[in-house]
N, C-alpha and C positions, 0 to 999 in steps of 0.2 A: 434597639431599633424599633421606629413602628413605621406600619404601612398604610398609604390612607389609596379610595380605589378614587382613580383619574377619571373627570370624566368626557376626558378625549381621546385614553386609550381603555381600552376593556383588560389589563394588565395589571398587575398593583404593583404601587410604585413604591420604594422604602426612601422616607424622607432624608435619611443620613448617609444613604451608600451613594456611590460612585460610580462614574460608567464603566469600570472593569470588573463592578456587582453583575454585572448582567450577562445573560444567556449569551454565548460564544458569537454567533452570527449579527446580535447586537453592537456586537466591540469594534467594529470592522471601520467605524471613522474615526475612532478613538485611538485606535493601533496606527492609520494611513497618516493622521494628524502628529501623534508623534512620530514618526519614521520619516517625516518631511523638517523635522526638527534637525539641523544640524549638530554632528555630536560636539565639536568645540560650544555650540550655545547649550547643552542640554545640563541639567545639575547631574552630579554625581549621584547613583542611586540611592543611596544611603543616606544624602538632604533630601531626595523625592520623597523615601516612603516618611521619612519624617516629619517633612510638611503635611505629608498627608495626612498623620496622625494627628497633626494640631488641629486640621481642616477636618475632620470626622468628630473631632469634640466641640467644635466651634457652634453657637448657637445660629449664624449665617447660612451654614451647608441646609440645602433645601433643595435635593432632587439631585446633586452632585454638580451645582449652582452656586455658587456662591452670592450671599443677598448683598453684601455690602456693595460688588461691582458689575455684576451679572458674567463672570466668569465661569468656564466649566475649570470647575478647582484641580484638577489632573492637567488642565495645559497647563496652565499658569505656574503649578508647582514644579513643572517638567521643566518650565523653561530657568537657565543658571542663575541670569540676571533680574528674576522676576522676587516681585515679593506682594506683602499679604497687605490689602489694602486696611485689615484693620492693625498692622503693624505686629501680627504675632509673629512670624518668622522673615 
């Protein structure tokens, strides 16, 4: 991982993590976001963290962004019926 420093927040941002990288009180739209996800639509956990692994090696993740769609790559992977706009999973 590297980090480069933002310069609209005073924080440093790591270009490959995800927003459940971040400090606990950070997490709190990322958690309400999925918890608004219904569990019949949500993937199994075991295809999330797996997505996500593809999504962490992927040259697109940028800030926990995805470049190809402008997604934050944690809903998208969360969600069952959702997939990778550049066709990795």
């Amino acid at each position: 991982m590297y980090y480069v420093k933002s310069e609209k927040r005073s924080m440093t941002i790591c270009k490959k993590c995800f927003l459940r990288d971040l400090a606990e009180e950070d997490q709190k739209d990322l958690k309400k976001y999925l918890a608004a996800i219904k569990p019949n639509d949500r993937a199994p956990e075991a295809l999330y963290e797996e997505r996500l692994s593809v999504c962490r090696e992927c040259d697109k993740l940028n800030e926990a962004t995805c470049e190809a769609c402008g997604c934050y790559v944690e809903f998208r992977a969360y969600a069952r019926d959702s997939h990778c706009p550049k066709k990795k999973w």
